[in-house]
C-alpha positions in Angstrom: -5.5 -14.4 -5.7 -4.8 -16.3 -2.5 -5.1 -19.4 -3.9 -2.5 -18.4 -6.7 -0.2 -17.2 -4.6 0.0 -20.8 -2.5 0.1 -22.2 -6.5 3.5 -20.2 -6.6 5.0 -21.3 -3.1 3.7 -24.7 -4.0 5.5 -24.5 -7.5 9.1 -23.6 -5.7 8.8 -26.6 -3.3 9.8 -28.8 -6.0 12.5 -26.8 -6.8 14.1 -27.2 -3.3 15.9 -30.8 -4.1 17.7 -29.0 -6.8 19.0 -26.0 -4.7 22.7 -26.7 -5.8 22.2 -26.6 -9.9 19.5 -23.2 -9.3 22.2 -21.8 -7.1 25.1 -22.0 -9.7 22.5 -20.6 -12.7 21.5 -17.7 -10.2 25.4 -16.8 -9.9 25.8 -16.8 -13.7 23.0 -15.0 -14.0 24.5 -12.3 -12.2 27.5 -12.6 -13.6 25.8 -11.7 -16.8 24.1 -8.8 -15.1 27.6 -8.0 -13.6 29.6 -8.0 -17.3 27.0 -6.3 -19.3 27.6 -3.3 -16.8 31.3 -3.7 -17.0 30.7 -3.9 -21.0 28.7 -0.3 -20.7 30.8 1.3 -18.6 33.7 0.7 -21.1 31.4 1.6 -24.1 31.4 5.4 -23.5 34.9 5.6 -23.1 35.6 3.6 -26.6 32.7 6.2 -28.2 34.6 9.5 -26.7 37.8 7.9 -28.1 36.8 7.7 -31.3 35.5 11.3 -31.4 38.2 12.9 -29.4 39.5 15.8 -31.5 43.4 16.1 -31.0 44.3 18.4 -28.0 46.0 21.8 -29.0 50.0 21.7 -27.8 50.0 18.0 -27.7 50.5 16.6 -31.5 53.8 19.5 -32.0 55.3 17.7 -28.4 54.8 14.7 -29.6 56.1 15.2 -33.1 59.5 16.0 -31.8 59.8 12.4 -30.5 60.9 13.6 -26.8 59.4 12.2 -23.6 56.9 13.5 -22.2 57.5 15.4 -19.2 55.1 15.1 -16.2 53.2 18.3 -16.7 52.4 17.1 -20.3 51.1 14.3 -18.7 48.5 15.8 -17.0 47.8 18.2 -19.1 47.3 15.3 -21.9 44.9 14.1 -19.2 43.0 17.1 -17.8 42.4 18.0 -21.7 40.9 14.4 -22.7 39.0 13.2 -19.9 37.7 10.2 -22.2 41.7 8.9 -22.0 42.1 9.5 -18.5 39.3 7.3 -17.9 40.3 4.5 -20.0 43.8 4.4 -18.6 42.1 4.1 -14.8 39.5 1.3 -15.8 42.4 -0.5 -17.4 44.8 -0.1 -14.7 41.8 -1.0 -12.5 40.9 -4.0 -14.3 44.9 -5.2 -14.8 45.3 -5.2 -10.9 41.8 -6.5 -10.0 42.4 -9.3 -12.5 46.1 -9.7 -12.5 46.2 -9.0 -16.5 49.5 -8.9 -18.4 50.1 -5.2 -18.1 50.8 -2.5 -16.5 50.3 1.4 -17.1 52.2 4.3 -15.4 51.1 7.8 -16.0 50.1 7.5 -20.0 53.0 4.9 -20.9 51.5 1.4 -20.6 54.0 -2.0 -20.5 52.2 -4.8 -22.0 54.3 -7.9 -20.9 52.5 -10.9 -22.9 53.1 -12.6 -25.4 56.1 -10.0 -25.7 57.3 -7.5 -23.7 56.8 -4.1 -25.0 55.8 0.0 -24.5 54.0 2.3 -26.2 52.3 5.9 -25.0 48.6 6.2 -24.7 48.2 9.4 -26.6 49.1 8.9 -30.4 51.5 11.5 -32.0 47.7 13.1 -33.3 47.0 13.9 -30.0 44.3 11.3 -29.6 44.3 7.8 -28.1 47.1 5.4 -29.1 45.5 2.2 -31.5 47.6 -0.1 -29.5 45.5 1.3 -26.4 42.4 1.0 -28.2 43.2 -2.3 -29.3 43.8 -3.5 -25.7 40.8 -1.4 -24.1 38.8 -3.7 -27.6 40.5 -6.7 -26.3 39.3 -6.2 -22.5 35.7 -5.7 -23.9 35.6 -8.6 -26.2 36.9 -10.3 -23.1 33.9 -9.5 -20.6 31.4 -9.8 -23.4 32.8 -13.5 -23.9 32.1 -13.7 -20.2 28.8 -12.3 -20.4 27.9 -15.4 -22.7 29.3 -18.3 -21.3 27.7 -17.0 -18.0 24.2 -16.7 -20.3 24.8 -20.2 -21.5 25.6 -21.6 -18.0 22.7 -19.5 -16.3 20.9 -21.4 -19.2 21.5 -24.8 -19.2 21.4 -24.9 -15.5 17.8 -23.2 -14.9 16.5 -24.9 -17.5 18.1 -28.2 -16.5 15.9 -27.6 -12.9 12.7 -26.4 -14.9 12.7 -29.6 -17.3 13.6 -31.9 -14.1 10.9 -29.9 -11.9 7.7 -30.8 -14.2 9.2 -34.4 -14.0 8.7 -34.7 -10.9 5.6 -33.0 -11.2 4.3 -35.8 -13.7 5.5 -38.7 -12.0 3.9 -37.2 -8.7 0.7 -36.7 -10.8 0.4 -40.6 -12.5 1.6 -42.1 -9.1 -1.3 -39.7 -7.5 -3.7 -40.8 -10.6 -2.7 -45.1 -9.9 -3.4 -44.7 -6.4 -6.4 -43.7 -6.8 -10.0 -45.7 -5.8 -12.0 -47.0 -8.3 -14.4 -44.7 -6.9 -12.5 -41.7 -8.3 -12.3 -43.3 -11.9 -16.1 -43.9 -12.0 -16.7 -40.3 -11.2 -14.5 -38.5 -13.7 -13.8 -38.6 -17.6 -10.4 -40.6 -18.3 -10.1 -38.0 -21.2 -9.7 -35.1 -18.7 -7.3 -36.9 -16.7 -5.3 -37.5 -19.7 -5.5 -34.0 -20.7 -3.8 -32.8 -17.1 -1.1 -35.3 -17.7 -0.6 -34.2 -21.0 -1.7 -30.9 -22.1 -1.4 -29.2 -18.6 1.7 -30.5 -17.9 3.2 -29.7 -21.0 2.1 -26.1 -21.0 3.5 -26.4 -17.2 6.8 -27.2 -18.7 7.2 -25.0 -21.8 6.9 -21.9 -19.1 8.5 -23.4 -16.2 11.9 -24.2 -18.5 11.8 -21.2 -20.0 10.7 -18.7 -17.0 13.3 -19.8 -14.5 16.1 -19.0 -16.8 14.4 -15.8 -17.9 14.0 -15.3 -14.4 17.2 -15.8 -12.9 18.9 -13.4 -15.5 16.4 -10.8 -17.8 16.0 -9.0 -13.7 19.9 -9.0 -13.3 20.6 -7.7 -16.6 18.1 -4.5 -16.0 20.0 -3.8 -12.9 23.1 -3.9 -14.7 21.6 -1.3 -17.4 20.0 0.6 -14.1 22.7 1.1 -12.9 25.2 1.8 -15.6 22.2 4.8 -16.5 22.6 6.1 -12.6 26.5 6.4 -12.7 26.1 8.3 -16.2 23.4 10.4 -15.5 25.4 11.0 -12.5 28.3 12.2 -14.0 26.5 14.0 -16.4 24.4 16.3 -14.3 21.1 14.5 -16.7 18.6 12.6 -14.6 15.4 13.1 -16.9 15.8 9.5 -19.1 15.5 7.7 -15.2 13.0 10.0 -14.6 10.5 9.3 -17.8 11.4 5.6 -16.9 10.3 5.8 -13.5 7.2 7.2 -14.2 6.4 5.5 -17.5 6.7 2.1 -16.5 4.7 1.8 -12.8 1.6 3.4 -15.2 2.9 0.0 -17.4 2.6 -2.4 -14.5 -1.7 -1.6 -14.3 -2.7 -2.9 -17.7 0.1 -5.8 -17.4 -1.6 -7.0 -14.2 -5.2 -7.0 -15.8 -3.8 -8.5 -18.9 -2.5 -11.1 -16.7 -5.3 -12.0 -14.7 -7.5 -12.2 -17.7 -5.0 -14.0 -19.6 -4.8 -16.6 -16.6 -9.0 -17.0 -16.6 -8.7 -17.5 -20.1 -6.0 -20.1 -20.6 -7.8 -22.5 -17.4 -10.9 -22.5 -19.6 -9.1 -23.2 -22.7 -7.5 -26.5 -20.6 -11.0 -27.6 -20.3 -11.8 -27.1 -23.6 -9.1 -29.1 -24.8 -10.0 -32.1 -22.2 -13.5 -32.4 -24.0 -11.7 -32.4 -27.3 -9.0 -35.5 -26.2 -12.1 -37.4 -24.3 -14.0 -36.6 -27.8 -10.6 -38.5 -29.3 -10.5 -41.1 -26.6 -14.1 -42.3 -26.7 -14.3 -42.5 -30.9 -11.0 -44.4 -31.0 -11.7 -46.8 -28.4 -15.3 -47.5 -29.9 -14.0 -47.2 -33.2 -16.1 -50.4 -34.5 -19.6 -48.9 -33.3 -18.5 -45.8 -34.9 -18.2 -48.2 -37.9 -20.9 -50.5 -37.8 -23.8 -47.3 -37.2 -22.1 -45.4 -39.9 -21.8 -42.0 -38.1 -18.3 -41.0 -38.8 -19.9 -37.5 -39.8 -21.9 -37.2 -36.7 -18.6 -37.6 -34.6 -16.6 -35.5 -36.9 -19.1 -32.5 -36.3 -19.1 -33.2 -32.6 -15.6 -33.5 -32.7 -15.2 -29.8 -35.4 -17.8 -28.3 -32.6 -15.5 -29.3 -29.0 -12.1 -28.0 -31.2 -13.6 -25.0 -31.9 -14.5 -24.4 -28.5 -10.7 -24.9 -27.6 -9.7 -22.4 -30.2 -11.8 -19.6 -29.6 -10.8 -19.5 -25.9 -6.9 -20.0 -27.4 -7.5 -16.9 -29.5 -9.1 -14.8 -26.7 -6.2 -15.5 -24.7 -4.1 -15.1 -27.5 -5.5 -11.5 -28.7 -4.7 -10.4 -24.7 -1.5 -12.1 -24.5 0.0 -10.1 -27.6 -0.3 -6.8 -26.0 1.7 -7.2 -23.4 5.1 -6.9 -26.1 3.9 -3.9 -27.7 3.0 -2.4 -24.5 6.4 -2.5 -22.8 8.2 -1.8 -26.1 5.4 1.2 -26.7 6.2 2.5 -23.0 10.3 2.3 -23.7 10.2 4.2 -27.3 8.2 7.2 -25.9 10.6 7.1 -22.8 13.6 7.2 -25.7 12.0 9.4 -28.0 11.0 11.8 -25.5 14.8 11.9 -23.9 16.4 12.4 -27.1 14.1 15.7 -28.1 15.4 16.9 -24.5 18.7 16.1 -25.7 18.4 17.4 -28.9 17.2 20.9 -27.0 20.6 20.7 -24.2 23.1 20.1 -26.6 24.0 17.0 -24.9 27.4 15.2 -27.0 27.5 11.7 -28.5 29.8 10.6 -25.4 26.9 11.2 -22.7 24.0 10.0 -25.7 26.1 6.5 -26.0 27.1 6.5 -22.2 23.1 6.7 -21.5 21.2 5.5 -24.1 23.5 2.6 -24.9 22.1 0.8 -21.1 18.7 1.8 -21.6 18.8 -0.2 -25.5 20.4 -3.0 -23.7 17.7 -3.0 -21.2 15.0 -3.5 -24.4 15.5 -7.7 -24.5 15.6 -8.6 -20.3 12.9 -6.3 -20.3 10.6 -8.0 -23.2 11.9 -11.5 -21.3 10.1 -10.4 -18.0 6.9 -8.8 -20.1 6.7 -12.5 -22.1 7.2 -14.1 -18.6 4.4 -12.8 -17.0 2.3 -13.4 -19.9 3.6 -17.1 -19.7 3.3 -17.4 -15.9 -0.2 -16.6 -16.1 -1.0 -19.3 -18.9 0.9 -21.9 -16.6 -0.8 -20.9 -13.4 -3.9 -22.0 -15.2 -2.9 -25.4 -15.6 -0.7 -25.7 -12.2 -4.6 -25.0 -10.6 -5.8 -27.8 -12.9 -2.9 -29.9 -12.1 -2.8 -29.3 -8.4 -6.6 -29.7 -8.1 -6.0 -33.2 -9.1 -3.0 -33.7 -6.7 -4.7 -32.4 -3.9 -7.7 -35.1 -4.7 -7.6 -38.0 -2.4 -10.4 -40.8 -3.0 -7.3 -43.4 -2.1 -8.6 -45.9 0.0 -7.3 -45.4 3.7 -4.6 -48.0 4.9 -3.3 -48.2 8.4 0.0 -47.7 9.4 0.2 -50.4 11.1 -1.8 -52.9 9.1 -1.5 -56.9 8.6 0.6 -58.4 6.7 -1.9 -61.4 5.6 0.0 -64.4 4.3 -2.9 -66.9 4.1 -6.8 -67.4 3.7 -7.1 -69.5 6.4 -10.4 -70.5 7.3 -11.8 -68.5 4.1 -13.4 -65.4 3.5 -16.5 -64.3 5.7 -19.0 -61.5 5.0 -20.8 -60.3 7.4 -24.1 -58.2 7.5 -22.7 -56.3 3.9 -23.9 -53.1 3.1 -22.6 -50.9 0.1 -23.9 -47.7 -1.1 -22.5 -45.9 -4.2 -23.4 -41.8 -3.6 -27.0 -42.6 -2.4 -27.9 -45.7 -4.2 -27.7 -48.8 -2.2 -26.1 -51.3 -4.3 -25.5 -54.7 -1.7 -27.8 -54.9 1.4 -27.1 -56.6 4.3 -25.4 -59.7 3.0 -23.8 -62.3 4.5 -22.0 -65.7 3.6 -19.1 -67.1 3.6 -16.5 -68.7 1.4 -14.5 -71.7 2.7 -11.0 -72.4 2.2 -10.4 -74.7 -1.0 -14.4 -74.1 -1.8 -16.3 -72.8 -4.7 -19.1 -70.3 -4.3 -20.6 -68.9 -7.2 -22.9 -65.8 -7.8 -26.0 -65.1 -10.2 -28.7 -62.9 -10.4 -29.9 -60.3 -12.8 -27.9 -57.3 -14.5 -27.4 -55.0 -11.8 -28.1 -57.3 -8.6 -24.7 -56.8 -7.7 -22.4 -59.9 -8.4 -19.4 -57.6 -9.5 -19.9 -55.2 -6.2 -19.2 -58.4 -4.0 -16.5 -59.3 -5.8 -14.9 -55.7 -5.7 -15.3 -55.5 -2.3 -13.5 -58.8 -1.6 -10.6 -57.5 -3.3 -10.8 -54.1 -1.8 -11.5 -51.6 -5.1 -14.2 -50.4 -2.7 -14.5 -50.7 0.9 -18.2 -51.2 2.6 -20.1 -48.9 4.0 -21.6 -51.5 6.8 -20.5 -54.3 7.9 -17.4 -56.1 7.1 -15.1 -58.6 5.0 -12.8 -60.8 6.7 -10.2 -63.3 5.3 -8.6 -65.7 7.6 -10.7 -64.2 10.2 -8.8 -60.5 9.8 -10.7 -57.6 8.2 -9.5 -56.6 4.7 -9.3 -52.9 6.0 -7.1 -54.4 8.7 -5.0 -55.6 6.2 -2.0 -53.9 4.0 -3.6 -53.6 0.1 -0.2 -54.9 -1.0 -0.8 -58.6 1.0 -4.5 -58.8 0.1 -3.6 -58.3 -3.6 -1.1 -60.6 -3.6 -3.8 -63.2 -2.4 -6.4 -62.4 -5.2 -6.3 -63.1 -8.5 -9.0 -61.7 -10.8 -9.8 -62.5 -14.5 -13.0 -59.8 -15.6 -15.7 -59.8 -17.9 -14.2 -57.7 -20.2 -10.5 -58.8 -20.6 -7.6 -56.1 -20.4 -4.5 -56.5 -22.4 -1.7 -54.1 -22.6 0.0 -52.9 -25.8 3.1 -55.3 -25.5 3.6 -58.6 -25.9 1.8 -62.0 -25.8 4.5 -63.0 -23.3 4.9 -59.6 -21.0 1.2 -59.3 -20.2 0.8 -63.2 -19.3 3.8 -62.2 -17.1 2.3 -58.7 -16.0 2.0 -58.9 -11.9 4.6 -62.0 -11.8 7.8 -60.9 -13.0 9.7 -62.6 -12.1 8.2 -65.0 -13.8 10.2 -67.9 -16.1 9.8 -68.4 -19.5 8.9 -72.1 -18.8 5.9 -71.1 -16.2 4.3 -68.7 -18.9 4.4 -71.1 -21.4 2.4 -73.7 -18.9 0.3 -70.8 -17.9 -0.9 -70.6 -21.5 -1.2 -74.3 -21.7 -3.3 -74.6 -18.9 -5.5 -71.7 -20.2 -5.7 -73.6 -23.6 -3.7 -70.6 -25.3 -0.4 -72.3 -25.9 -1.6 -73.8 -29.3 -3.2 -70.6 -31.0 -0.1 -68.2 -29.5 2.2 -70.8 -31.5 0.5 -72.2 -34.3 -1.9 -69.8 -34.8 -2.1 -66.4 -36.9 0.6 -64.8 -35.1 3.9 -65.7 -36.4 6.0 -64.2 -33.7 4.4 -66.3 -31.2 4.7 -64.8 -27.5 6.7 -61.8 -29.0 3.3 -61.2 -30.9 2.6 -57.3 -30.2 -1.2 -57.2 -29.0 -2.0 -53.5 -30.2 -4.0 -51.4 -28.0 -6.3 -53.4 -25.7 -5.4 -56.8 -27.9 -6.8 -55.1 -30.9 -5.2 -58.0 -33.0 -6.8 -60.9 -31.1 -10.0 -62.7 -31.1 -12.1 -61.9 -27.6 -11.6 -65.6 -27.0 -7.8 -65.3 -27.4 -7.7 -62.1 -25.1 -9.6 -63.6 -22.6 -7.6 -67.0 -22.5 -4.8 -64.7 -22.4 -5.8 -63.2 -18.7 -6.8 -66.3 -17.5 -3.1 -67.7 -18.1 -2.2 -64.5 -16.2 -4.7 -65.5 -13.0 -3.2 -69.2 -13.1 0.5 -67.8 -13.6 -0.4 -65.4 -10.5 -0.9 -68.8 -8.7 -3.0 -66.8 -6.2 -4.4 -68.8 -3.1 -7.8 -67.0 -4.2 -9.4 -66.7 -7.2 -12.1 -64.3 -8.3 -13.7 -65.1 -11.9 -15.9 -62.9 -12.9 -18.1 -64.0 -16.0 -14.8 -65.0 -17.1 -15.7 -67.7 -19.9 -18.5 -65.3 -21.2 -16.5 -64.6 -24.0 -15.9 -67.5 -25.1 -17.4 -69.9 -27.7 -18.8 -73.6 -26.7 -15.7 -75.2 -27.7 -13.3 -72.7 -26.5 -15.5 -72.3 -23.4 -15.7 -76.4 -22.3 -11.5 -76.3 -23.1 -10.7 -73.3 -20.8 -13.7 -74.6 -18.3 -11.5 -77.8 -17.9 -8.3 -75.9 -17.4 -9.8 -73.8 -14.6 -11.2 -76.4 -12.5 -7.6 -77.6 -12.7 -6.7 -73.7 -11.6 -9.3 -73.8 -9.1 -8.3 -76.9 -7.2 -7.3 -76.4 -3.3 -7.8 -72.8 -4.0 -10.6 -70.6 -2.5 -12.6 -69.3 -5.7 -15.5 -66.7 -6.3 -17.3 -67.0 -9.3 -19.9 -64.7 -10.8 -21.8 -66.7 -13.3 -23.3 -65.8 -16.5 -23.7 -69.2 -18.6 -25.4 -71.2 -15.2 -23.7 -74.7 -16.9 -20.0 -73.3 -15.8 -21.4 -73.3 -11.8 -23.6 -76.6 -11.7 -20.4 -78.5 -9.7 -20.2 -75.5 -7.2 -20.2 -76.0 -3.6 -22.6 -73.4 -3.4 -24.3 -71.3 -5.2 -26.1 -67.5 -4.4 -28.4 -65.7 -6.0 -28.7 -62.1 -6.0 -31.4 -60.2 -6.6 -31.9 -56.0 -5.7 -28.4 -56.4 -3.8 -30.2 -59.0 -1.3 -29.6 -62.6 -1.0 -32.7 -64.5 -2.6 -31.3 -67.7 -2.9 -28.9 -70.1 -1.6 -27.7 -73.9 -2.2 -26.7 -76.1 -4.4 -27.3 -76.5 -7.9 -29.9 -79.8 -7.6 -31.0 -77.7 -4.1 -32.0 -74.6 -6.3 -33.6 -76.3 -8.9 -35.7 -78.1 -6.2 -36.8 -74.7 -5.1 -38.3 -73.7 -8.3 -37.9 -70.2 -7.6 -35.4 -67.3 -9.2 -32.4 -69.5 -9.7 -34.9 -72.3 -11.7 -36.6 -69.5 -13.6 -32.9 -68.4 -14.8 -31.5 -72.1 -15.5 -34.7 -72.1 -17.8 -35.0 -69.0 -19.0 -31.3 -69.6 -20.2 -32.0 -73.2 -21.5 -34.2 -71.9 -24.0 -31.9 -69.6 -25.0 -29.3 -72.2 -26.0 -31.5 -74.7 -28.0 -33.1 -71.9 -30.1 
């Protein structure tokens, strides 16, 4: 309960920038409130007028044509109370608003668009049409006002709901790309989607529709409240506030269950439906094993068995939320029906029926508005936990406030006494070595020896838990991430594209990049010729598709080398970067990167050994340990590890 409660308070501090717009839709919102009960305190009055029988003495006076003298006057008045009081809410309303006209016992002057008089009481004794007509006039007037307040109270709250979640969501993928790479190896991608998406949208459908509901449905019912109070006030009748009173705090026990259970519900439901868009996720993206092994059915079933998961906990939420309605409008007939039997038994007149029943019928919408809200607040509370969890999840790694700016490499990159651990596996151990400025070192060793750790660490994904990582003699933690990154650039194993163009993700990380330096990017990544003379007729304006769907894995991966030499990074990591390639392609792009790699500082993790012979040095890895370490003729010489390897994979290129 505590914790959703602090959801709430946590919910309005993003409203607080948009004070201003909320303030103007709470003021229409009351004006709404304000004109309805202007609206039903004229209703009455309009109801008795049409009833009103004519007065004995007055049609005869009248008839004659003569004035009428002040006693008739007040006679005409004390007889038809329903006139008097129309006359003083329309002479009330004239001064108050400053309204062409003006009335004077029961003669009123109406002095736009033409000056002229006329007596309130017609020659039947009942009240004049041209009064009527104005008293209609005044109430299609405030009920005009009523709804351009509703639209304005509208639009506004709304406007701050829609503008609230977008904050919410850029705050949520800014909190998401901040994030370690530690965080992303320890949760689905699918669920994270699912909060941006399907939390956030159910977030939004409530918020915009809550805050207006909000700001006016409560405002309205004190508008009807009240209208009921005066009647039953001048009536002598207090039993319909009475049967409400008592009917509707019995109301608020099963809507607060409902709610709670409704809320439970709905937060499973969100987790439900991230299994079912990782279930989407995972088949799409491995869409050719899905293929190749045949098992669309398999997935489908697993797929059929994850939705139906979602939908069962919909429905149970569902089947709960759907009471609420009836409820409240059960609750409000019985108060209704039971008021009018006691009506029926008093003898109470149409006048004092419309002049109380009319507010409490009015009531019936604001009042299903806050009964739908609650329903509604309940399902969005479930994904603000969801979404808020996430927010308040911070694997970032820490930078000082006052860190480095580092510019250069200058004497190179040092590690010293290494030690990484991921959860309680130890992954590097106690490595040390050092990469000299304008040097190649380059890394081998089994799967899982750690080549790819060491290279994460250089760059930061990960910091160490022992020992440390300098470059140009400064710790990388020392160091802002911004400056380190812009040292480093980094062409993986597998290569990334973006869905855009040929052009735009050679360019993604430079900018401001020219078109002349991409195009020499691509050239010295051998990818100029197949980008424009190759299956792709729009050249760099080619569209990709998701992940470069469209291209070869050669082309992708000549395609983020171009982006590592356009980077023009004083430090270059490569890891297995040509292991995608074929021999051709492979000797081309080999050439072009020892071009890259000159008077640069490079770190190569190696899976074809005949891409590292000409390194300055070369390390072997093995169990996260340095086994190894020399040249290529030096390790060769030692017939150990890295000459078992260089044979091992020898074999495997002649057979």
């Amino acid at each position: 309960m505590k914790k959703t409660r602090n959801n709430y308070f946590r919910l309005l501090a993003y409203v607080k920038p948009y004070w201003f717009r909320l303030s103007i839709g709470i003021i229409a919102g009351m004006l709404v409130g304000g004109s309805l009960f202007v609206t039903l305190m004229m209703l009455p009055q309009m109801v008795g007028a049409v009833s009103t029988a004519a007065a004995p003495g007055v049609t005869e006076h009248r008839a004659e044509g003569r004035p009428a003298a002040p006693e008739t006057v007040s006679e005409a008045l004390r007889r038809d109370p329903q006139l008097a009081k129309m006359l003083r809410q329309a002479q009330e309303a004239a001064e108050k608003f400053r309204l062409p006209f003006s009335i004077s016992g029961t003669t009123v002057t109406v002095r736009w668009p033409r000056e002229f008089v006329f007596d309130a009481v017609g020659s039947d004794g009942r009240v004049a049409w041209q009064l009527f007509g104005l008293y209609a006039v005044m109430f299609l007037l405030v009920w005009t006002c009523k709804n351009t307040a509703h639209y304005i109270n509208g639009y506004c709250t709304r406007w701050v709901g829609t503008r609230v979640v977008a904050d919410l969501r850029n705050e949520l993928f800014a909190k998401l790309t901040s994030q370690s790479l530690k965080f992303y190896g320890g949760i689905d991608s699918g669920h994270l989607i699912s909060r941006c998406s399907n939390d956030v949208q159910a977030m939004e459908y409530t918020i915009t529709h809550s805050v207006e509901d909000l700001t006016n449905a409560p405002l309205q019912i004190l508008g009807c409240l009240a209208a009921i109070i005066i009647a039953c006030a001048e009536s002598h009748n207090y039993v319909l506030p009475l049967l409400l009173g008592t009917c509707f705090p019995i109301l608020l026990i099963p809507l607060n269950l409902l709610g709670r259970k409704i809320r439970k519900l709905y937060h499973k439901s969100y987790t439900y439906i991230a299994d079912v868009t990782s279930r989407m996720r995972e088949v799409f993206f491995g869409i050719k094993v899905v293929k190749a092994y045949h098992t669309e059915e398999f997935e489908i079933l697993r797929f059929r068995k994850a939705n139906r998961h979602y939908y069962r906990k919909v429905l149970n939420a569902v089947r709960r939320q759907m009471l609420i309605s009836p409820l409240t409008e059960l609750v409000m007939v019985i108060a209704t029906v039971a008021f009018l039997l006691y009506s029926y038994t008093q003898g109470v007149t149409i006048t004092q029926l419309a002049a109380l029943l009319a507010p409490a019928l009015m009531a019936y919408r604001p009042i299903k508005d806050i009964s739908k809200v609650v329903s509604q607040i309940q399902q969005s509370m479930a994904a603000a936990e969801r979404v808020f969890e996430t927010l308040d999840t911070d694997m970032t790694l820490p930078e000082k406030a006052d860190g480095v700016v580092i510019t250069d490499v200058g004497e190179g990159i040092e590690l010293e006494h290494v030690m990484f651990t991921y959860g309680e596996t130890p992954v590097i151990n106690d490595v040390s070595f050092s990469i000299p400025r304008g040097h190649v070192v380059a890394v081998v060793g089994e799967t899982g020896s750690g080549k790819s750790t060491i290279a994460n660490l250089i760059a930061r994904f990960y910091d160490v838990t022992g020992g440390r990582i300098t470059i140009g003699g400064r710790d990388v933690r020392d160091c802002t991430v911004d400056s380190l990154r812009k040292l480093i650039g980094i062409v993986t194993q597998e290569p990334i594209l973006f869905n855009e163009s040929i052009r735009a993700n050679i360019a993604y990380g430079s900018p401001e990049a020219t078109e002349e330096e991409i195009v020499n990017a691509a050239k010295l990544a051998n990818a100029h010729n197949f980008i424009v003379n190759g299956p792709h007729p729009e050249g760099y304006d080619t569209i990709v598709g998701e992940n470069g769907f469209k291209l070869s894995g050669g082309e992708k991966q000549r395609i983020t080398i171009a982006r590592a030499i356009l980077r023009n990074p004083p430090v270059l990591i490569l890891d297995e970067a040509t292991s995608a390639l074929d021999n051709v392609t492979e000797k081309l792009v080999q050439e072009a990167l020892d071009k890259a790699m000159r008077d640069r500082t490079v770190f190569v993790i190696a899976h074809r050994l005949s891409t590292i012979e000409h390194a300055d040095r070369i390390i072997v890895l093995d169990r996260g340990r340095i086994a190894e370490s020399g040249t290529h003729q030096e390790l060769l010489a030692m017939q150990g590890i890295y000459y078992r390897l260089h044979q091992s994979r020898k074999k495997q290129s002649l057979s």
